[in-house]
C-alpha positions, 0 to 999 in steps of 0.5 A: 500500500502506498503510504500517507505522503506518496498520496499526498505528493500525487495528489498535489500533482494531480492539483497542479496538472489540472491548473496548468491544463486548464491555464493552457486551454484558456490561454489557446482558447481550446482544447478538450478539458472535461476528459483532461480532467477525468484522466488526470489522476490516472496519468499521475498514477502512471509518471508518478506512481512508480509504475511506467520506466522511461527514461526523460533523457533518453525518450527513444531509450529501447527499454522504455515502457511504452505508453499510447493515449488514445483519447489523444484529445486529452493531451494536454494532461499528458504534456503538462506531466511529460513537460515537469519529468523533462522531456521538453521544456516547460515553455512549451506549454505557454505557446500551447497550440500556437504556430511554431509550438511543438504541442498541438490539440492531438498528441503526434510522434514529433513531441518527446515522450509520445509514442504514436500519434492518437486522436482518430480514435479506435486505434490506440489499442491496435498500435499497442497490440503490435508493439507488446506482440514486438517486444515478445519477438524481440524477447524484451521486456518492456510493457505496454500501456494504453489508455483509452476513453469509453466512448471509444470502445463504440468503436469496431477496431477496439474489439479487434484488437481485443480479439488479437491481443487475447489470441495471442496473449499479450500479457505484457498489454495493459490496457485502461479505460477512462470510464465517465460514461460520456462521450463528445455529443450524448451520455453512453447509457442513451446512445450505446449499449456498453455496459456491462463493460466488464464483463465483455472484456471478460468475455473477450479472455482479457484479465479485468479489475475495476477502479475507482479512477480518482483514488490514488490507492485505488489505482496503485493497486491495480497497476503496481506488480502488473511487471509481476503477473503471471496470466497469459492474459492481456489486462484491462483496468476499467477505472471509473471516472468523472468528466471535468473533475475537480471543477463542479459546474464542469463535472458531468457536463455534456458542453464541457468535452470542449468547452473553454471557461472564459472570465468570471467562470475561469476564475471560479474553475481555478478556486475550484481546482486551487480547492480540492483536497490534498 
């Protein structure tokens, strides 16, 4: 179990990763804070938590864990974290989505520390299929890790690699679902029939564990010792989450997926987030 100050220092870092994404947003006047925001603790857990092994000054160092977000629209989490471990300046994050800045609204192989270029979404898990099927031909032992949204897993391809990783048990993939149960335009309850995602995962011979994707002890004992494991089977970690976490008038909201606050209302998302425990 991790203990009392290992929670407290992911805690303040999920606190910051939140601020300066939604300062970067702001700023661009766009980007994608709600499900930024819901996978925030579980992008912390992995940097932070002692669980992916890279090396910021090595980013194509071979023995790398490789991580692909393929809710690619959520990066800029993810670039606030790859920027604070070193893999590119934090001034970077000033000129967000701005000409001549190396970040831009979806994650790209051009950004140290990204390893496949995301958003079109449904492929991540594929990408990661073919890299954990490499490292077992390789006879490395580097994990993978993907991370996707739900709403993704609308998509066909997902299942196909769901098939594909089982088939040729690719125990070395870890696959985790930000669970908010929203995806861009409508609630999953009234435009899909996804649930009982568990048990489909299950279905498809993938090792299942359900999260609670906002609890740092939650989430640390379902990643740590997956180096360990001794199934054949890939694993999936549904971790479920809320949409725009950490803000209240945000959490849960459909207009939040792309939303920008503006004025009194970014004032408010800063106290809120400026607020939350740690």
């Amino acid at each position: 179990m991790p203990t009392d100050n290992t929670i407290l220092f992911l805690s303040q870092k999920a606190m910051d990763v939140r601020i300066q994404t939604l300062e970067m947003i702001a700023r661009a006047g766009k980007g994608h804070i709600g499900g930024a925001f819901s996978c925030t603790d579980i992008l912390v857990a992995l940097y932070y938590g002692g669980v992916l092994r890279l090396n910021p000054h090595q980013p194509d160092w071979p023995g790398r864990d490789r991580f692909i977000l393929s809710k690619g629209h959520s990066c800029e989490a993810l670039y606030c974290i790859l920027a604070d471990q070193g893999f590119f300046p934090q001034t970077e994050l000033m000129r967000y989505q701005q000409p001549g800045c190396i970040l831009g609204g979806h994650s790209d192989r051009s950004i140290p520390g990204i390893e496949a270029d995301t958003g079109s979404l449904g492929h991540g898990l594929g990408v990661g299929c073919g890299l954990a099927l490499a490292a077992r031909l390789d006879g490395a032992d580097y994990l993978t890790y993907v991370l996707m949204g739900d709403g993704e897993c609308c998509e066909g391809a997902v299942w196909e690699s769901a098939m594909f990783a089982a088939r040729h048990q690719l125990r070395n993939l870890i696959a985790i679902v930000d669970n908010n149960g929203m995806c861009v335009t409508d609630r999953l309850e009234d435009c899909t029939a996804l649930d009982p995602l568990a048990e489909k995962w299950k279905a498809f011979g993938w090792d299942v564990s359900e999260v609670d994707g906002h609890n740092f002890n939650s989430l640390l004992s379902a990643l740590t010792g997956v180096r360990e494991r001794t199934s054949a089977r890939p694993l999936m970690i549904i971790a479920k989450t809320v949409k725009g976490k950490g803000v209240p008038f945000m959490e849960s909201c459909l207009e939040w997926h792309h939303g920008v606050p503006k004025g009194e209302q970014a004032a408010r998302a800063f106290d809120a987030l400026r607020g939350m425990k740690c």
